[in-house]
C-alpha positions in Angstrom: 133.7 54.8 143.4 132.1 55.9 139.8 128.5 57.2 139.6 126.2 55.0 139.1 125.5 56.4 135.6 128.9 57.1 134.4 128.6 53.9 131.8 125.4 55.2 130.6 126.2 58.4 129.7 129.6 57.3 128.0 127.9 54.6 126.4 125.6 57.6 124.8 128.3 59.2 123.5 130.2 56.3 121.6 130.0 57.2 117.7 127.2 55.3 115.9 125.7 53.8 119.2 121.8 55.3 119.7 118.8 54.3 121.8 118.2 51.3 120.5 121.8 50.2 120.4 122.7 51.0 123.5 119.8 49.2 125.0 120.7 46.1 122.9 124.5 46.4 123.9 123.1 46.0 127.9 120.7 43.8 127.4 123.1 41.3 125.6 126.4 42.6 128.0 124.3 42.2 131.5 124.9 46.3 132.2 126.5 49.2 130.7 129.3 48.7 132.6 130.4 45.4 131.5 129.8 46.3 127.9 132.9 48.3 127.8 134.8 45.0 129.7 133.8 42.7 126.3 136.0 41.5 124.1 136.0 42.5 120.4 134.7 38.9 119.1 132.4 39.0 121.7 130.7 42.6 120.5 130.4 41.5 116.9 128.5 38.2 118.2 125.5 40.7 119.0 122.8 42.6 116.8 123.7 45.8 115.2 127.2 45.4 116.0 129.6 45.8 113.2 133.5 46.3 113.1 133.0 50.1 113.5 130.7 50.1 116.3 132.8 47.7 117.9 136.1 49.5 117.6 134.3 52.6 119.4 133.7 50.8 122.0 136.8 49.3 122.0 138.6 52.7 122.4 136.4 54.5 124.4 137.7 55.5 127.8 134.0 55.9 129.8 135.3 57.2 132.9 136.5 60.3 130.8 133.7 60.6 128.2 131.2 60.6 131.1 133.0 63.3 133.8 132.1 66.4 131.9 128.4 65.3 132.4 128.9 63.8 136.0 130.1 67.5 137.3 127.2 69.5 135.5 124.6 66.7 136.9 126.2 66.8 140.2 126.6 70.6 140.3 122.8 71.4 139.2 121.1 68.7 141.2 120.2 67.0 137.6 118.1 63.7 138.1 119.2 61.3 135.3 116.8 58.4 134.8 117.5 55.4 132.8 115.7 53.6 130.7 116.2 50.4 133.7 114.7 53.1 136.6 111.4 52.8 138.1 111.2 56.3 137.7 111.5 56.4 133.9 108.0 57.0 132.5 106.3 54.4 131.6 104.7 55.5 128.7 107.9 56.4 127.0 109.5 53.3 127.7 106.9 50.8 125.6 108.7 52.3 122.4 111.6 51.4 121.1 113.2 54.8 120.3 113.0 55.4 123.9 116.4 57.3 125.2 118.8 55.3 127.1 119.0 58.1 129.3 116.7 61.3 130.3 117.9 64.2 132.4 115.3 66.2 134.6 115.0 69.1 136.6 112.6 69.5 139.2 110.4 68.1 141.5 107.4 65.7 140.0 106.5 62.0 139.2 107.1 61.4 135.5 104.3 58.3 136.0 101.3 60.5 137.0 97.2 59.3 136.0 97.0 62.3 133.6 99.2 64.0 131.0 97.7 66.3 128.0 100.0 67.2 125.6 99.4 71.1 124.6 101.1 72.5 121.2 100.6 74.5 118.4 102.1 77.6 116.3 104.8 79.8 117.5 102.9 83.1 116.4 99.5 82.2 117.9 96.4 85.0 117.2 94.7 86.0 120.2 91.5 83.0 119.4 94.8 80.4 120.2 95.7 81.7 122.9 92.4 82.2 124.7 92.0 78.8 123.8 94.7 77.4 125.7 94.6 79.4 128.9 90.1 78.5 129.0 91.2 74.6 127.7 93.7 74.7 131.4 91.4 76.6 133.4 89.0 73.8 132.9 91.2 70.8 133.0 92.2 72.0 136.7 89.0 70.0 137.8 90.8 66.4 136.4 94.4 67.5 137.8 96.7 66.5 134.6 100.1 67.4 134.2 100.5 69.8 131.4 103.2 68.7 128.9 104.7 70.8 126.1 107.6 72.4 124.4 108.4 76.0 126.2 108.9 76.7 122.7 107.3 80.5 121.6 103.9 80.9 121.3 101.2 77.9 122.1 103.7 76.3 124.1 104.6 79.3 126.3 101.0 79.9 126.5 100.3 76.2 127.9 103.1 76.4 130.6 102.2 79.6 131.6 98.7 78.9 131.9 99.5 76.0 133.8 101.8 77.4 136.6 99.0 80.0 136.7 96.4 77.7 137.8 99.2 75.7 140.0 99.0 72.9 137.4 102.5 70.8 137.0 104.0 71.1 133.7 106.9 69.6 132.0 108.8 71.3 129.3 110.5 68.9 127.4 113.8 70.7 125.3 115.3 70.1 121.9 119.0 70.6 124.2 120.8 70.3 126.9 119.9 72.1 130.3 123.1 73.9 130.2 121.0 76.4 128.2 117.7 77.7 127.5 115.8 78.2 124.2 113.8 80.6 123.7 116.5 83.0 126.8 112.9 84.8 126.9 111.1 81.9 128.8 114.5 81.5 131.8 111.4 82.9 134.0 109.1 81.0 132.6 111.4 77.5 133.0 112.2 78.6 136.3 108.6 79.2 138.0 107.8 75.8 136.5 110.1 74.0 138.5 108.0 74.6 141.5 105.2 72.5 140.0 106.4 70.7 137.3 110.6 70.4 135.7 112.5 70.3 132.8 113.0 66.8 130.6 115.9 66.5 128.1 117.5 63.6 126.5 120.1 65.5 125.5 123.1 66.2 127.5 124.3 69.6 128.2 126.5 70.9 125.7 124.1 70.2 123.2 123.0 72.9 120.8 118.9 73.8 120.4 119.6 72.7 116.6 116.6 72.2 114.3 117.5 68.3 114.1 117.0 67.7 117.8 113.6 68.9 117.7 111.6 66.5 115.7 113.5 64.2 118.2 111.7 66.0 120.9 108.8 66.3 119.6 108.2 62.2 119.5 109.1 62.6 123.4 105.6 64.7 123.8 103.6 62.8 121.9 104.7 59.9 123.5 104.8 61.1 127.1 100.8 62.2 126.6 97.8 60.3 127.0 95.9 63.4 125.2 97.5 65.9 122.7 95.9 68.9 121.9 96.9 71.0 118.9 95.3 74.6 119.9 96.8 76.2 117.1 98.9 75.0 114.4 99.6 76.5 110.2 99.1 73.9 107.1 103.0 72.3 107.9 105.2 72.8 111.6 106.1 70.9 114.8 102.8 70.9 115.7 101.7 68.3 112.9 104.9 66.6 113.4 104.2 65.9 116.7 100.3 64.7 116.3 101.5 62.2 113.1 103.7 61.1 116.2 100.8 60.5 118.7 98.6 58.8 115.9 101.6 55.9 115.2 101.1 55.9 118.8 98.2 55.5 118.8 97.4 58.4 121.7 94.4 60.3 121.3 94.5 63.5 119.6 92.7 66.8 119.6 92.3 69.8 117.9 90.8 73.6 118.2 88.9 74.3 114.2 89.6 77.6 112.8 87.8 79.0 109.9 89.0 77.8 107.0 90.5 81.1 105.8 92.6 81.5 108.9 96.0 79.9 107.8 97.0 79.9 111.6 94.5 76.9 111.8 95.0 75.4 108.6 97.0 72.8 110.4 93.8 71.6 112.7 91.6 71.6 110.4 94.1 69.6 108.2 94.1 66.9 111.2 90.2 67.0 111.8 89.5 66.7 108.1 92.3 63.8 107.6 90.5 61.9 110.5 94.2 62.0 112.9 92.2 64.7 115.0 89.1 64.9 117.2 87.3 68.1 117.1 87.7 69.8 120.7 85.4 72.7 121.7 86.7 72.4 125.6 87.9 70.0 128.5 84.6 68.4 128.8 85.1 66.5 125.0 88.9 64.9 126.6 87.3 64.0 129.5 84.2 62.1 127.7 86.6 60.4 125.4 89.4 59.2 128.0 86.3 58.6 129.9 87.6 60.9 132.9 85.9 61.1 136.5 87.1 63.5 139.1 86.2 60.1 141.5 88.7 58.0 139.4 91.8 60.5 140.8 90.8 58.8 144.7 91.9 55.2 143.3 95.8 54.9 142.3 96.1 54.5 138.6 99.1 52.5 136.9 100.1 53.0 134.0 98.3 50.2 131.5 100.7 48.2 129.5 99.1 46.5 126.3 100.6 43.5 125.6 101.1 42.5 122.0 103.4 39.3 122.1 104.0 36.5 119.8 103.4 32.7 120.7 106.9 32.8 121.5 107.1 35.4 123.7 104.2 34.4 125.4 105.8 31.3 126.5 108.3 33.7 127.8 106.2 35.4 129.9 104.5 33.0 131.2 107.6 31.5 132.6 108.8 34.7 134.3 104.8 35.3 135.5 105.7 33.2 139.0 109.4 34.0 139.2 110.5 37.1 140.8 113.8 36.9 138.6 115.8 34.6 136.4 119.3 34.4 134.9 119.4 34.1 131.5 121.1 30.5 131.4 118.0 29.2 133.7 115.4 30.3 131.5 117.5 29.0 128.6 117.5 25.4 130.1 114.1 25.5 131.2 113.0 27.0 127.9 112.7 24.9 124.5 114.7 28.1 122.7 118.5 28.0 121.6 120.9 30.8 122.7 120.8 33.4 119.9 116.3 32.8 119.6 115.8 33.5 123.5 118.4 36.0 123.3 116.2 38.1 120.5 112.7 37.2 122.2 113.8 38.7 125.6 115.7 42.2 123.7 112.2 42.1 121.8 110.2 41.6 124.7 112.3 44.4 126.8 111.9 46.6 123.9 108.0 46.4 124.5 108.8 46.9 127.9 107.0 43.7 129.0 110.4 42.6 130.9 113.7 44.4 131.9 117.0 43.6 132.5 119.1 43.3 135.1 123.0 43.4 135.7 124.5 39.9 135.2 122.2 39.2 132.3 119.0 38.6 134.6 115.3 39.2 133.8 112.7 40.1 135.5 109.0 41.1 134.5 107.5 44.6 134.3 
């Protein structure tokens, strides 16, 4: 019997076929698996799908494409989440860049109250740094999970501070987790698996290559309630990743320098462009999130802001009472032809208001 995932991963490695086309390929095929069992005419019929696409998949032999990554999963006690998995996090999946797959290593719930993002220049000064590890110490109080880049400097600084304090953190990589970039931080990565892990969309084999990092940096952002840039120079990831968490629309923070110090000409860039609060310590995050240590006694789900159309709306309101539905009942209950419902349910899962299930079922969020 094939791994559960085996379609998934080969279905990431078919030429031309990202995140959001391999989501649209499911949603309209009923499951990775029986995209690869469609017909050619019935793969152009769908979004996004032209003859090139379609002869990929066509040729593609999953079983092969996907062993490499079954051993190395199986082998390394990898966790691979999709997109479909209760345990994919929530904040990531409302966007629609969201990865098909992720692959994680460690022990912790990707769906926890609190995450603050922490990032900033790779050649901190000794004010950055002493920023960061005061900014952790006196976050312990609200118990978030520390998210950054295990990249040099800030982000070293962050994780480090944060197994220090017994904080989990998550170090999400620009590769594979075949490898490790910076080699410097292998102890670093490794002590963090104890109260946090390691989140790649990439699968191993994959190179730390510049590309892949604005890639991860949107990951971050978008993983974060908070992100705090404790450091940052005029241009970087840093700034990247907050233009991320403001179209977003997260909150974002950042340490002032003086405004000869280029290492902060980044946050005071931010501050001054409005796309960054002033912070001066934990107390200003936890005013505006409007934090209580009380609030960590009551479970907290992760809010979903819903944004439909009239359309959609109708949708929803019909899967409200219905534990599931198949795609041809909604369709005859529904005053929508074929192709319309089709793109108002892909849209809808896309704002992760409804998921799919195999056999081209639906079922609410």
């Amino acid at each position: 019997m094939l791994h559960n995932y085996t379609y998934e991963i080969a279905l990431g490695k078919i030429p031309l076929v990202g995140p959001i086309v391999a989501k649209t390929l499911m949603s309209y095929c009923g499951s990775a698996e029986q995209v690869f069992s469609q017909k050619k005419s019935q793969l152009l019929k769908i979004p996004q799908i032209g003859e090139k696409i379609a002869k990929n998949i066509l040729s593609a032999e999953p079983e092969r494409l996907a062993k490499q990554e079954l051993d190395f999963i199986k082998k390394h006690d990898i966790q691979v989440i999709s997109y479909l998995d209760d345990a994919y996090p929530q904040r990531l999946l409302q966007y629609e860049q969201s990865p098909l797959l992720l692959f994680f290593k460690g022990q912790l719930d990707l769906n926890a109250p609190r995450h603050v993002a922490i990032i900033g220049t790779r050649k901190p000064t000794d004010y950055g740094k002493a920023q960061v590890d005061k900014l952790v110490s006196d976050l312990i109080k609200y118990k978030p999970t520390i998210i950054s880049g295990l990249a040099y400097g800030i982000d070293t600084c962050a994780h480090r501070a944060a197994v220090k304090e017994g904080l989990p953190t998550v170090g999400v990589l620009g590769h594979g987790l075949d490898r490790l970039y910076p080699a410097q931080n292998k102890r670093l990565a490794k002590d963090m698996l104890t109260t946090g892990g390691l989140l790649t969309e990439f699968p191993s084999g994959t190179n730390p290559d510049a590309v892949n990092f604005p890639m991860r940096n949107r990951i971050i952002a978008a993983l974060a309630d908070v992100v705090v840039v404790a450091e940052s120079g005029f241009k970087g990831g840093s700034v990247i990743t907050a233009e991320f968490a403001n179209a977003y629309h997260k909150d974002v923070f950042a340490f002032p320098g003086k405004t000869t110090d280029k290492a902060s000409a980044g946050c005071n860039k931010l501050i001054k462009q409005h796309k960054a609060s002033l912070i001066e310590s934990a107390a200003d995050i936890a005013y505006i999130m409007r934090w209580e240590e009380s609030d960590l006694t009551q479970p907290i789900q992760p809010k979903l802001f819903l944004d439909l159309t009239d359309k959609e709306q109708c949708v929803y309101d019909y899967l409200t009472d219905k534990s599931e539905s198949a795609f041809d009942d909604i369709h005859q209950d529904m005053p929508f032809a074929i192709g319309q419902l089709s793109s108002l349910l892909l849209e809808m899962e896309f704002k992760g208001v409804v998921r799919s299930l195999p056999g081209k079922r639906y079922v609410l969020v």
